[in-house]
NUSEKE-304660 format. One record per atom (N, C-alpha, C, O, CB): residue number from 1; atom name; x, y, z. Coordinates in nm, 4 decimals, always signed. Glycine has a CB too. Layout:
# NUSEKE-304660
<pt vexvo="NUM" fiza="CA" X="X" Y="Y" Z="Z"/>
...
END
This chain:
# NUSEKE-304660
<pt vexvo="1" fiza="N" X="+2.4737" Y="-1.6776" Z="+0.2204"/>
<pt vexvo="1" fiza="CA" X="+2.5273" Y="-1.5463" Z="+0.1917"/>
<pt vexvo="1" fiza="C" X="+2.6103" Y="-1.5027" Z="+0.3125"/>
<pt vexvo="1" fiza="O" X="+2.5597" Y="-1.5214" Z="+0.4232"/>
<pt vexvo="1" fiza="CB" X="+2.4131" Y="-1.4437" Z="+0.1600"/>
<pt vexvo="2" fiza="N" X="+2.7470" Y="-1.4400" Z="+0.3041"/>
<pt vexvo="2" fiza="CA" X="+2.8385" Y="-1.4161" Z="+0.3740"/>
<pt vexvo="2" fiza="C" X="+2.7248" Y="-1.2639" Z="+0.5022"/>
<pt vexvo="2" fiza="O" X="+2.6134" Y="-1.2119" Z="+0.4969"/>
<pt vexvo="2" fiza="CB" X="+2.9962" Y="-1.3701" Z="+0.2474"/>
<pt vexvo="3" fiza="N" X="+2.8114" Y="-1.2582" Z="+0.5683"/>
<pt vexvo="3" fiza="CA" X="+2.7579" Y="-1.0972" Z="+0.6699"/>
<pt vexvo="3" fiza="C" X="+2.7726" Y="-1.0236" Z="+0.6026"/>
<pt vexvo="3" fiza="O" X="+2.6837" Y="-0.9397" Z="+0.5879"/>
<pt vexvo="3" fiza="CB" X="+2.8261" Y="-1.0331" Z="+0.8007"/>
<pt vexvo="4" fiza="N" X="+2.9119" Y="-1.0155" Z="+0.5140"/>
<pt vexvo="4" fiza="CA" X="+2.9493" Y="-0.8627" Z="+0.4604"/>
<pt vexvo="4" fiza="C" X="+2.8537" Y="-0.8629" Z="+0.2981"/>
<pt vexvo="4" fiza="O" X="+2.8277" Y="-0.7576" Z="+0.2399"/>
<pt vexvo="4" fiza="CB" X="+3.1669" Y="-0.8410" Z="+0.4326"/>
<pt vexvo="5" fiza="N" X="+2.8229" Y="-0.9640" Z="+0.2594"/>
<pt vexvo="5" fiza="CA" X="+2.7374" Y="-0.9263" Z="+0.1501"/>
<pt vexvo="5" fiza="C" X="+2.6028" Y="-0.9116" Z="+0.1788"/>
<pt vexvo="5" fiza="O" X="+2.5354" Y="-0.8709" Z="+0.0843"/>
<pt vexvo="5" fiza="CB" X="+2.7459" Y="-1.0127" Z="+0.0503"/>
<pt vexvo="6" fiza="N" X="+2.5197" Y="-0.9428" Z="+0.3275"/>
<pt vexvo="6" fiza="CA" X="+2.3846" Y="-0.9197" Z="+0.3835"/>
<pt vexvo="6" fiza="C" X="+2.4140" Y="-0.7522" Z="+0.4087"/>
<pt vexvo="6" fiza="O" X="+2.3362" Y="-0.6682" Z="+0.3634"/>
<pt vexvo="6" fiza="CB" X="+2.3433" Y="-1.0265" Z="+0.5373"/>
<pt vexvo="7" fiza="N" X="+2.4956" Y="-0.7275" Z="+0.4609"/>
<pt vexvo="7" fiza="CA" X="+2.5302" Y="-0.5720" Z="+0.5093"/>
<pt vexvo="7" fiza="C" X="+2.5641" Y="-0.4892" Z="+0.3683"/>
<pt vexvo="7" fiza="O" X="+2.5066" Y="-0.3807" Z="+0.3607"/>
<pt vexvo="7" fiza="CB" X="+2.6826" Y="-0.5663" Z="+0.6272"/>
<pt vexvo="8" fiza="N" X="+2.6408" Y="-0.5216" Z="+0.2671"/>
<pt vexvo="8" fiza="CA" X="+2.6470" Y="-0.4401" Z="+0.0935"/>
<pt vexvo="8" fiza="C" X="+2.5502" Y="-0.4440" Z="+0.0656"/>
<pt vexvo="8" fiza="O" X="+2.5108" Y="-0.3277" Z="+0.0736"/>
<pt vexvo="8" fiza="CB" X="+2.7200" Y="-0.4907" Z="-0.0358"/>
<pt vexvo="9" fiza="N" X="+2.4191" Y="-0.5461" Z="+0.0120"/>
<pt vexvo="9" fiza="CA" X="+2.2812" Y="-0.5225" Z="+0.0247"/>
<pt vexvo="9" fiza="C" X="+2.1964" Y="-0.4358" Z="+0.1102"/>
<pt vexvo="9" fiza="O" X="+2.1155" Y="-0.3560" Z="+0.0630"/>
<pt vexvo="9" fiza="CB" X="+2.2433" Y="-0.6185" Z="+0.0437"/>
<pt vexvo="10" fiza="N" X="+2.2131" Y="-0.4501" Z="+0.2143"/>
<pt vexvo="10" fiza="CA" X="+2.0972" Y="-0.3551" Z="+0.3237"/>
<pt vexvo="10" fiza="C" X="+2.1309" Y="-0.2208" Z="+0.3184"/>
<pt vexvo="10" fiza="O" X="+2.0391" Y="-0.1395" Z="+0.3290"/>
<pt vexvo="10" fiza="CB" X="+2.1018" Y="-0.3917" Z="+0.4980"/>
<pt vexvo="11" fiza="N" X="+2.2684" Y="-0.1736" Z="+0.3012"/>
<pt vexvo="11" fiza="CA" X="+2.3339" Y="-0.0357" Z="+0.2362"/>
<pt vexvo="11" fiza="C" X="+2.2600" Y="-0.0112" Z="+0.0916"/>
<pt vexvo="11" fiza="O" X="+2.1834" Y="+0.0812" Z="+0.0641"/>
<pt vexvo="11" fiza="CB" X="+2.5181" Y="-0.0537" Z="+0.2087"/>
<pt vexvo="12" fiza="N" X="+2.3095" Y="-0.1343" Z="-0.0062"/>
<pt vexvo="12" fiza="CA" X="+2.2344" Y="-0.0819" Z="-0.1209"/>
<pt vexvo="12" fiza="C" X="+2.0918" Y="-0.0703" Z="-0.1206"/>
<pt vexvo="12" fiza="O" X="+2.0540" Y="+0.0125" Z="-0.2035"/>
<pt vexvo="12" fiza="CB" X="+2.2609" Y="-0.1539" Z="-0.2245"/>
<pt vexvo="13" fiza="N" X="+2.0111" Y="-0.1180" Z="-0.0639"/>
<pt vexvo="13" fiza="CA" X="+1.9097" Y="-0.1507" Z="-0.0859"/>
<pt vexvo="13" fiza="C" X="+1.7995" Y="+0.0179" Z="+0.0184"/>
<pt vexvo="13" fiza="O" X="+1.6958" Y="+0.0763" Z="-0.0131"/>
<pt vexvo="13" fiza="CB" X="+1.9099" Y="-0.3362" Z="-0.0341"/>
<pt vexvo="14" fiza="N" X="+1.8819" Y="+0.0327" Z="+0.1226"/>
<pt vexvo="14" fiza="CA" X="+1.8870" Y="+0.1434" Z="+0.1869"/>
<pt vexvo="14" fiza="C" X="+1.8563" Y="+0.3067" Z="+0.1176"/>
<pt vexvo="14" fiza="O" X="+1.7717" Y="+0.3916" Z="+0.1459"/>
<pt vexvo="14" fiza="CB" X="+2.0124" Y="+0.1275" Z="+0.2362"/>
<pt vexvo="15" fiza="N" X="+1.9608" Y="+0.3036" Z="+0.0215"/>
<pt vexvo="15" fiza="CA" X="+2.0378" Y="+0.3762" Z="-0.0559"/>
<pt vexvo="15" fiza="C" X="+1.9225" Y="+0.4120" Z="-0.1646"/>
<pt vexvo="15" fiza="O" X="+1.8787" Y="+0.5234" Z="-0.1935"/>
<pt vexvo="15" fiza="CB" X="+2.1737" Y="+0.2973" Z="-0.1058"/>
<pt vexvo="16" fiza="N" X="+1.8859" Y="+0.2831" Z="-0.2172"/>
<pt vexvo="16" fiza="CA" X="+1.7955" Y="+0.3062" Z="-0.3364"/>
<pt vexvo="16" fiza="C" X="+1.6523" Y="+0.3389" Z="-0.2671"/>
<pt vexvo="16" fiza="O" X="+1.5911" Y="+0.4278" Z="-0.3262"/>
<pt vexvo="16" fiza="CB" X="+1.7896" Y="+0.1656" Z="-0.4437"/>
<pt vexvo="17" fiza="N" X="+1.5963" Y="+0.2925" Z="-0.1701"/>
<pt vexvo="17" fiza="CA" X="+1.4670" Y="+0.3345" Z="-0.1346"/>
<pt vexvo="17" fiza="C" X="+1.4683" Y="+0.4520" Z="-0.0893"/>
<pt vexvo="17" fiza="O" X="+1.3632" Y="+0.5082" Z="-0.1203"/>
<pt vexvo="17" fiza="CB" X="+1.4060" Y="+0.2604" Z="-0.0500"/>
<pt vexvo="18" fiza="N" X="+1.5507" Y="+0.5311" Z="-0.0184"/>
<pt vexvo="18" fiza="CA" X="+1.5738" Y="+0.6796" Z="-0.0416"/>
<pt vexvo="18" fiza="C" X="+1.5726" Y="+0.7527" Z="-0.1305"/>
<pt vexvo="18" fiza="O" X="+1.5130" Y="+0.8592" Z="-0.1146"/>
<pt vexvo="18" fiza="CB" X="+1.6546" Y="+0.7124" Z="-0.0176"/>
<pt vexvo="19" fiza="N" X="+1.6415" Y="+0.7226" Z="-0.2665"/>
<pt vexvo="19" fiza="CA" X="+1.6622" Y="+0.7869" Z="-0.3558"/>
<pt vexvo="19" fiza="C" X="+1.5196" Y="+0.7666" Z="-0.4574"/>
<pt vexvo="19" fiza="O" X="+1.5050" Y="+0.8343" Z="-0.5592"/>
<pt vexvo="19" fiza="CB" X="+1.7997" Y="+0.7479" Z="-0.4025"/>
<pt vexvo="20" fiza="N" X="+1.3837" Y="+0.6268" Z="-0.3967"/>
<pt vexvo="20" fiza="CA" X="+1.2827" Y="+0.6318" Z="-0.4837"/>
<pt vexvo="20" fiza="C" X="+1.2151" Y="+0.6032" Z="-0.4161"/>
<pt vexvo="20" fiza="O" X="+1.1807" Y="+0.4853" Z="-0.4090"/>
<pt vexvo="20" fiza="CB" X="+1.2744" Y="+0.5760" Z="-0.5885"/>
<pt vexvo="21" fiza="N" X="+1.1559" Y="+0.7156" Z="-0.3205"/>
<pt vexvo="21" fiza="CA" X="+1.0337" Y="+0.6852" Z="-0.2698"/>
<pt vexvo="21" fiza="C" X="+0.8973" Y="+0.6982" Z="-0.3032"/>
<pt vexvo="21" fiza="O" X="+0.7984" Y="+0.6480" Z="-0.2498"/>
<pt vexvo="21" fiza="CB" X="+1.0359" Y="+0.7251" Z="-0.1896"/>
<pt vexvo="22" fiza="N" X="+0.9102" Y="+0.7903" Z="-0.4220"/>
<pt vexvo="22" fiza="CA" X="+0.7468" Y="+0.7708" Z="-0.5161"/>
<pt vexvo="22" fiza="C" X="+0.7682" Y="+0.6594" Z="-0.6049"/>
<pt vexvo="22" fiza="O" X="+0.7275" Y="+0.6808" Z="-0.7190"/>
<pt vexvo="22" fiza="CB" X="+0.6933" Y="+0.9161" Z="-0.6301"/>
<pt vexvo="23" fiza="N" X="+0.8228" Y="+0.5416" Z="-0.5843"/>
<pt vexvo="23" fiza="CA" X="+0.8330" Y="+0.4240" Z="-0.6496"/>
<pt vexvo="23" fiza="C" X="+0.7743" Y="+0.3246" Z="-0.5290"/>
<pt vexvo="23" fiza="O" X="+0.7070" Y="+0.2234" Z="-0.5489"/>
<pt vexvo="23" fiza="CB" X="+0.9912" Y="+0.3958" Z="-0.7057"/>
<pt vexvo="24" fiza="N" X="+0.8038" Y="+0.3620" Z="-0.4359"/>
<pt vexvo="24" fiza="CA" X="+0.7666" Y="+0.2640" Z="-0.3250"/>
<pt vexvo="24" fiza="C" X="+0.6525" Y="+0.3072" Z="-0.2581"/>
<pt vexvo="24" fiza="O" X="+0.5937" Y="+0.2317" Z="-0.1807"/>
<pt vexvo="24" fiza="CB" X="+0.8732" Y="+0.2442" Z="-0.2235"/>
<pt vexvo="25" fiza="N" X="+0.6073" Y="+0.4444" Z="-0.2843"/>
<pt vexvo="25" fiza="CA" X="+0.4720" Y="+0.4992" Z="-0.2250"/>
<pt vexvo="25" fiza="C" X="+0.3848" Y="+0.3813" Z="-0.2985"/>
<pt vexvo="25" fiza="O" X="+0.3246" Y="+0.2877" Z="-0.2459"/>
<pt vexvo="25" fiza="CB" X="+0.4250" Y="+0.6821" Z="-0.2722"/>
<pt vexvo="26" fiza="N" X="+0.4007" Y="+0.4256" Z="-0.4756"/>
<pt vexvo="26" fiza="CA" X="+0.3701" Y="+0.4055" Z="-0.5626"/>
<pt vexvo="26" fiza="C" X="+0.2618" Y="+0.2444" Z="-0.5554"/>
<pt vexvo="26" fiza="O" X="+0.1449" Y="+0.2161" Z="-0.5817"/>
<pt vexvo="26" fiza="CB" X="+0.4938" Y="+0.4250" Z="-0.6318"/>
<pt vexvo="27" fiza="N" X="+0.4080" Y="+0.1573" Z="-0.4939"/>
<pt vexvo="27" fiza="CA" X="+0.3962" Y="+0.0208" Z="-0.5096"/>
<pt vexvo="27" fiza="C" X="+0.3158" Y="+0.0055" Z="-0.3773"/>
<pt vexvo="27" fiza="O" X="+0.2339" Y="-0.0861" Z="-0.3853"/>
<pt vexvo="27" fiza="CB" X="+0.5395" Y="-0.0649" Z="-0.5271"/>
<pt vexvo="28" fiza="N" X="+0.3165" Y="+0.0512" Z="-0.2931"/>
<pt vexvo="28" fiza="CA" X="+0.2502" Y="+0.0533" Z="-0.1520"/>
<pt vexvo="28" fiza="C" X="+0.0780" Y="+0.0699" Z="-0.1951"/>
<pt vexvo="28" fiza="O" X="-0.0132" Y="-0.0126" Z="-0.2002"/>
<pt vexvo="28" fiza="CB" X="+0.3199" Y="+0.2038" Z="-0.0442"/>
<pt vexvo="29" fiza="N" X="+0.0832" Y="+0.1834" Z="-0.2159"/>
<pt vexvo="29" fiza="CA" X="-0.0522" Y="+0.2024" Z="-0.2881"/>
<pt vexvo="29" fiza="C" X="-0.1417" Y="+0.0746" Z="-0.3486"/>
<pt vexvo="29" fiza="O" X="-0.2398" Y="+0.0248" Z="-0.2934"/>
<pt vexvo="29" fiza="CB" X="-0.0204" Y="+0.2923" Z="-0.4071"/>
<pt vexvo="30" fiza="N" X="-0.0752" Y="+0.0292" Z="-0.4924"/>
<pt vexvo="30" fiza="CA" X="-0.1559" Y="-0.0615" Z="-0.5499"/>
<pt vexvo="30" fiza="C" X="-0.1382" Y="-0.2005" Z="-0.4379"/>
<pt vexvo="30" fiza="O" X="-0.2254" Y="-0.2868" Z="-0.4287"/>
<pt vexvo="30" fiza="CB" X="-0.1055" Y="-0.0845" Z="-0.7178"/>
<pt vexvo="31" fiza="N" X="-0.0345" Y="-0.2018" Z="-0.3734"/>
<pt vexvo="31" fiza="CA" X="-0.0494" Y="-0.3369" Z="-0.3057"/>
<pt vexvo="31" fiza="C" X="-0.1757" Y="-0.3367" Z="-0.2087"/>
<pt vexvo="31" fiza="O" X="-0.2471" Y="-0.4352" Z="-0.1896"/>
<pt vexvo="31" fiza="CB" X="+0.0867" Y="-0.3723" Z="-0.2204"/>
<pt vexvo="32" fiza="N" X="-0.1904" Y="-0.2269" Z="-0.1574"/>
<pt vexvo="32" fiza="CA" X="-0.2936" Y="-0.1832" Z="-0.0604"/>
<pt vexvo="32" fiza="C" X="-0.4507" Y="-0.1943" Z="-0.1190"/>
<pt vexvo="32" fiza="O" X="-0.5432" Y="-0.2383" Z="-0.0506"/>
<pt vexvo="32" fiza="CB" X="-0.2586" Y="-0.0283" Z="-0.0204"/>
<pt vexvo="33" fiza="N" X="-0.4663" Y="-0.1427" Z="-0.2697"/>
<pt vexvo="33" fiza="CA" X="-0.5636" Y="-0.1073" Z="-0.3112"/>
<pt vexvo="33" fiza="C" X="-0.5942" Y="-0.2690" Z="-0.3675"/>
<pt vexvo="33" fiza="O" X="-0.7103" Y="-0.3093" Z="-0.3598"/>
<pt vexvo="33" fiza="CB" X="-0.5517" Y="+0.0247" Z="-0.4023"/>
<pt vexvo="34" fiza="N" X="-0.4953" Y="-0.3534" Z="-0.4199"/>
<pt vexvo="34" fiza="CA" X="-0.5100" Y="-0.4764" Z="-0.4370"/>
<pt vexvo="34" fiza="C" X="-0.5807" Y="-0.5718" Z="-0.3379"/>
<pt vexvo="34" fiza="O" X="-0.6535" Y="-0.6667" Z="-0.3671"/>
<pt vexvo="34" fiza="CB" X="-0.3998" Y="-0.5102" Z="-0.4578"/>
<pt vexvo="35" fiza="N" X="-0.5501" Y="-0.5342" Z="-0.2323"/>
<pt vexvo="35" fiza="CA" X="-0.5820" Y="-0.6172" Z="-0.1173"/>
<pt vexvo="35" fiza="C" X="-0.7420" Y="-0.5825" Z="-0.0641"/>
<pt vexvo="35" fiza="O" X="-0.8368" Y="-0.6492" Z="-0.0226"/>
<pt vexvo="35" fiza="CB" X="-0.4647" Y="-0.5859" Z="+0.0031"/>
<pt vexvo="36" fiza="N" X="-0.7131" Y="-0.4327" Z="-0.0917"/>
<pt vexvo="36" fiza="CA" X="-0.9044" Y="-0.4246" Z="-0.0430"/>
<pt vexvo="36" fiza="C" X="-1.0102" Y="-0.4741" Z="-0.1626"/>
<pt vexvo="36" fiza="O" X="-1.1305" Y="-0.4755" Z="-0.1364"/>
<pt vexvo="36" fiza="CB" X="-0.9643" Y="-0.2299" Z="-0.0110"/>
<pt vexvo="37" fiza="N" X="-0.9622" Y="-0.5149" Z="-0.2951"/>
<pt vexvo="37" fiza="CA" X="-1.0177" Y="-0.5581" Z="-0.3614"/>
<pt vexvo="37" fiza="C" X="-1.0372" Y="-0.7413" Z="-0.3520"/>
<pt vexvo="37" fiza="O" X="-1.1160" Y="-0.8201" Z="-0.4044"/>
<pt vexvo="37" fiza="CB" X="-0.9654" Y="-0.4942" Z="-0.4584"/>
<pt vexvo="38" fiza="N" X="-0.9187" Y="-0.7558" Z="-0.2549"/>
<pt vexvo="38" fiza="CA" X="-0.9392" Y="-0.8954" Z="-0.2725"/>
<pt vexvo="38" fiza="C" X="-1.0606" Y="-0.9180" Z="-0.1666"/>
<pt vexvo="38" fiza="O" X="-1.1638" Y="-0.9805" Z="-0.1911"/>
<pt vexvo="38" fiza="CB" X="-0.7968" Y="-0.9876" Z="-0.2435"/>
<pt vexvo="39" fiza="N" X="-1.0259" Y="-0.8517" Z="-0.0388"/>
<pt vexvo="39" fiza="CA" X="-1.1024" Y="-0.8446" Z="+0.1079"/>
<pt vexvo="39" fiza="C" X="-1.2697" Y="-0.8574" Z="+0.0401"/>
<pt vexvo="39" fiza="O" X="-1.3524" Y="-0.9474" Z="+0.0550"/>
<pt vexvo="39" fiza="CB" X="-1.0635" Y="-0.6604" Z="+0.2153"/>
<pt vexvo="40" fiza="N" X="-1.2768" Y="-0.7448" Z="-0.0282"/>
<pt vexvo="40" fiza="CA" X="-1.4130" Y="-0.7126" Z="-0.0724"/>
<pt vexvo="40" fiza="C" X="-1.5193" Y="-0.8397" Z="-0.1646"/>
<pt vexvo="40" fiza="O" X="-1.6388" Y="-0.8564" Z="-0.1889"/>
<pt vexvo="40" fiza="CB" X="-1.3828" Y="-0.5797" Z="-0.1685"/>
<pt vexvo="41" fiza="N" X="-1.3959" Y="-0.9044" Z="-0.1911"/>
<pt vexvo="41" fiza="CA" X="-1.4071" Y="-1.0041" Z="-0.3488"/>
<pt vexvo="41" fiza="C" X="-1.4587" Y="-1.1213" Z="-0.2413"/>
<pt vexvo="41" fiza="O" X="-1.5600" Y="-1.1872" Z="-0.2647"/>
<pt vexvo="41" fiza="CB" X="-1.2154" Y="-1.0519" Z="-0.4740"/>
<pt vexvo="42" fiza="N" X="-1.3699" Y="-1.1419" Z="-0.1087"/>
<pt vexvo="42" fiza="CA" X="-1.3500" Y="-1.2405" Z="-0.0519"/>
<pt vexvo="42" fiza="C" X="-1.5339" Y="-1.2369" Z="+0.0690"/>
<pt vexvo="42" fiza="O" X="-1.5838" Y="-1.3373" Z="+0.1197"/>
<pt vexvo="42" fiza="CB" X="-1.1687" Y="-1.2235" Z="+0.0202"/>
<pt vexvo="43" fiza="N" X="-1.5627" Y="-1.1624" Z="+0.0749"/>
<pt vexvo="43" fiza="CA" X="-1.6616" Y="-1.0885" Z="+0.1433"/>
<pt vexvo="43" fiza="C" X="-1.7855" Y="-1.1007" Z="+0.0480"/>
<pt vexvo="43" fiza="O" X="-1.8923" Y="-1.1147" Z="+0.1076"/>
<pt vexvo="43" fiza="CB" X="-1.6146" Y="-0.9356" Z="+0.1733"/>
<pt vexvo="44" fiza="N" X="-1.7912" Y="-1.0980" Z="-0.0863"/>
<pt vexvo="44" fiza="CA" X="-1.9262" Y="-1.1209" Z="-0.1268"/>
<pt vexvo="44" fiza="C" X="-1.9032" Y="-1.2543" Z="-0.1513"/>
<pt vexvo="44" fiza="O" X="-1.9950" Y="-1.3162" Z="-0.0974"/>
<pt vexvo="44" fiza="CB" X="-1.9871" Y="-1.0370" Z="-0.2446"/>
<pt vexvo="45" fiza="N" X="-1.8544" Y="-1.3025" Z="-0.1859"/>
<pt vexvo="45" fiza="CA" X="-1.8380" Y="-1.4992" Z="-0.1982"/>
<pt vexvo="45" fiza="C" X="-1.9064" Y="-1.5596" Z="-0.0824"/>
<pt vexvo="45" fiza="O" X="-2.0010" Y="-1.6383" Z="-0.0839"/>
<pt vexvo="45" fiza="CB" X="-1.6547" Y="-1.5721" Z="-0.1836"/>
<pt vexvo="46" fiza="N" X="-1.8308" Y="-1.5005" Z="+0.0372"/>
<pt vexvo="46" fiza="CA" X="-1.8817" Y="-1.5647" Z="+0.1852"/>
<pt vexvo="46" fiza="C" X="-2.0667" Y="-1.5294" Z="+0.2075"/>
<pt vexvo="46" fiza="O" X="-2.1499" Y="-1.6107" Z="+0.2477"/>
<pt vexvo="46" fiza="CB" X="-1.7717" Y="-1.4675" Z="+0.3368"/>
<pt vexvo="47" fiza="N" X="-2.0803" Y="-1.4509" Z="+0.1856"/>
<pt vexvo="47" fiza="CA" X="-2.2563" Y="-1.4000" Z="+0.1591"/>
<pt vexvo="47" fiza="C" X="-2.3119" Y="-1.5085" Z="+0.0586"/>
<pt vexvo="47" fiza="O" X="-2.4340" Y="-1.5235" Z="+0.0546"/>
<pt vexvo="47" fiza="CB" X="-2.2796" Y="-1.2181" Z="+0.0706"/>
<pt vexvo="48" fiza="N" X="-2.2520" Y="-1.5652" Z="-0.0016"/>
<pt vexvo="48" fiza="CA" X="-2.3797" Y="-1.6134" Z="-0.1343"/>
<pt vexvo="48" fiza="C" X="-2.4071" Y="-1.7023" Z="-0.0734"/>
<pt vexvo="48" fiza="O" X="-2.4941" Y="-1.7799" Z="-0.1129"/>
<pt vexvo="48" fiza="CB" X="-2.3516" Y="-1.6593" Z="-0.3012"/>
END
């Protein structure tokens, strides 16, 4: 990928996470809440 199309991306991409940040809270959230479920999952396995 050229510079000037890494730099039209990081603008667009810029652009849109501003304009949706209860989309990215959103996704933050379940990724987070995903992970303590795995931690937890991963944590009673190691006990048995």
């Amino acid at each position: 990928m050229t510079e000037e199309a890494k730099q039209i991306r990081r603008e667009y991409q810029k652009q849109w996470r501003q304009q949706n940040r209860d989309k990215i809270r959103k996704a933050e959230e379940r990724h987070w809440e995903k992970k303590a479920a795995q931690a937890k999952k991963d944590v009673g396995q190691r006990d048995s």
